[in-house]
N, C-alpha and C positions, 0 to 999 in steps of 0.2 A: 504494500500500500504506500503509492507514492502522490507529495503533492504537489500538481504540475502548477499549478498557481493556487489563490486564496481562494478556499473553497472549491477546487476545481482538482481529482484526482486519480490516478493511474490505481485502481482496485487489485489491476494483477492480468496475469495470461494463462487463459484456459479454454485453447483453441482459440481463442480471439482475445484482442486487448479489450478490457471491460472497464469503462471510465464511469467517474460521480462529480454530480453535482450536489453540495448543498445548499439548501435555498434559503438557510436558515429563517424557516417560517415553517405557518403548519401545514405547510405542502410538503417539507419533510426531505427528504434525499432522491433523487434521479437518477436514474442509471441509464446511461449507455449500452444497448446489451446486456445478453447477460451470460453470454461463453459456456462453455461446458460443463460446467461442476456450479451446485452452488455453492459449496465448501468453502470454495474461495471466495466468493461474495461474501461469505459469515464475517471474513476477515476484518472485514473494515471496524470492528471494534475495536481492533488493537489502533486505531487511530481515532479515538473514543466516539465514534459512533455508532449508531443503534441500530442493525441491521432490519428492524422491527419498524424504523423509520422510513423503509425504502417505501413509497408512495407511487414512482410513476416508474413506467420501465418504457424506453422510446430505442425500438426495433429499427435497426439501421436496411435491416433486407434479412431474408428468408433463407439463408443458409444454415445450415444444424448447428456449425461452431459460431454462432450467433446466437442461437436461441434452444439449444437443450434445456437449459437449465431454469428454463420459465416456467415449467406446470410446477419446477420443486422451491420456485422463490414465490408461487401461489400458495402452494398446501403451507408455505412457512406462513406467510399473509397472505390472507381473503380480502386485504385492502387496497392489494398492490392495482396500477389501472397498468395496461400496454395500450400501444400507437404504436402504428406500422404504414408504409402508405398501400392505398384499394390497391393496387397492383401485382401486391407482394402478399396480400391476406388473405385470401383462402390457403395457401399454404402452410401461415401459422396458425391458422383455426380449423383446420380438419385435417385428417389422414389422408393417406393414400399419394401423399406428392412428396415420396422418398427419392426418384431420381433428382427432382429440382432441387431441394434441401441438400442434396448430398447426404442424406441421412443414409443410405446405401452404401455408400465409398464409406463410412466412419463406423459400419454396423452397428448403429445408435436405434432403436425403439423410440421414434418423436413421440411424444404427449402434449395434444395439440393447446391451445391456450386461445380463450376468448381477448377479441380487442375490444379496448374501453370507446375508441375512435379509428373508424378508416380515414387516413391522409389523403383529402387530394386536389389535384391539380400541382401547379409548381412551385408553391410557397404556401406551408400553415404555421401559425404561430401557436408556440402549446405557451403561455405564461404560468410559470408556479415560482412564488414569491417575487422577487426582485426582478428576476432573471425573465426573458421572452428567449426559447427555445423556437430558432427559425429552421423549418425541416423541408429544405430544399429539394424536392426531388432530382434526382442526379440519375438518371437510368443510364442501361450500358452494362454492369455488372452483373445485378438483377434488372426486372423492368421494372420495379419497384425500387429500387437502391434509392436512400436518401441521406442526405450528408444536414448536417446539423450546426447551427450557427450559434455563437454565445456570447455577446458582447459583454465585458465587465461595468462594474461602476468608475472604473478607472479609464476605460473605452479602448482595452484591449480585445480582439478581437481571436476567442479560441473557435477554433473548425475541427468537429469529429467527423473524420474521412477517413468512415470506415472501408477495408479493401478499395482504399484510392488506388489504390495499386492494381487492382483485379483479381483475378485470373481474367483473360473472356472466354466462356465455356461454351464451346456449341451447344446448340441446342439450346441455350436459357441465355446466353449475353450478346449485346451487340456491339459493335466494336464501333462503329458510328455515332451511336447516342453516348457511349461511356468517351471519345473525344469531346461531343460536344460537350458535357458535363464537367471534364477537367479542364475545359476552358472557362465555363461559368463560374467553376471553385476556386479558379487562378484570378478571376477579378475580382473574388472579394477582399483580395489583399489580408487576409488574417494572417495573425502577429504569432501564433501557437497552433501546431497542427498535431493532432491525437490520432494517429492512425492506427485501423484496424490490427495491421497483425509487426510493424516494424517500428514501432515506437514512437516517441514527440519529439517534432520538431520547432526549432525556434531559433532566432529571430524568426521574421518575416522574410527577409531573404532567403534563409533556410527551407523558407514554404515555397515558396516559390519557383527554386530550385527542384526541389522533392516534384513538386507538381509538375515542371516543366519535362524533367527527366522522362515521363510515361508520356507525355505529350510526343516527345520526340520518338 
């Protein structure tokens, strides 16, 4: 459990990088995904937070090392809400879409999870506390893939881009829309990038570079 800024922190890797927000309000803690295990999501106490707090969980795209761990941070709390965008949602809410998930390649049994809100079109805003979570649609990876905005009160700007990187997978990615998408992620100019599965980067230059790299 690392903290990549104030309030803003790296939860751990398990199958995917799992980021938190706290909103310090009684909207309570946000999650990034929620990776493979919830074990590791327990973690975050050891950084005195209250796992019991986690309130919202905002589904970056429908990949298994994304989202295993969602029916078991539900049976932990009944209060937890998800958000995913309509594109990517029948996949987290029912069976049977184990090639798209890759739950197949991972020999994972998905346990599917009800969404609190389908995302859609190209921008919705989820605000809890302080913070306005802008959930960009970014397709390309999935056709649902959405990259996540968080300005501070300081007016830094952190971007969860998740599998900014890709794969693109036949069959479920597009290689066209995931260009244009890493062009739209490249102009919002953010100062801190939280990426799915290689870590944060920062300055801003440092994003920009990351990003420009899969462009090329």
């Amino acid at each position: 459990m690392k903290e990549i800024y104030k309030n803003v922190y790296h939860v751990g890797d398990s199958g995917c990088s799992v980021f938190l927000v706290n909103t310090q309000s009684g909207e309570g803690l946000v999650l990034i995904d929620c990776g493979m295990s919830f074990e590791m999501i327990k973690k975050i106490s050891k950084a005195n937070l209250n796992p019991m707090e986690i309130k919202h969980c905002i589904i970056t795209h429908f990949h298994i090392d994304h989202i295993a761990a969602c029916s078991d941070l539900k049976k932990f709390n009944k209060c937890v809400k998800f958000y995913a965008h309509e594109l990517d949602a029948d996949a987290i809410e029912e069976k049977g879409h184990d090639r798209e998930t890759a739950a197949m390649w991972y020999g994972v049994k998905y346990q599917p999870v009800k969404l609190t809100k389908r995302l859609k079109g190209n921008l919705e805003i989820l605000k809890f506390g302080i913070y306005d979570f802008q959930c960009l649609h970014t397709p390309g990876h999935t056709p649902g893939s959405i990259s996540i905005l968080v300005e501070t009160q300081e007016k830094k700007k952190i971007l969860f881009g998740q599998d900014l990187h890709g794969p693109i997978i036949p069959g479920v990615s597009n290689f066209e829309d995931y260009q244009i998408s890493l062009r739209k992620l490249l102009d919002l100019n953010a100062d801190i990038l939280c990426e799915g599965h290689f870590g944060v980067y920062q300055p801003a230059s440092e994003v920009q570079r990351y990003i420009n790299k899969y462009i090329e």
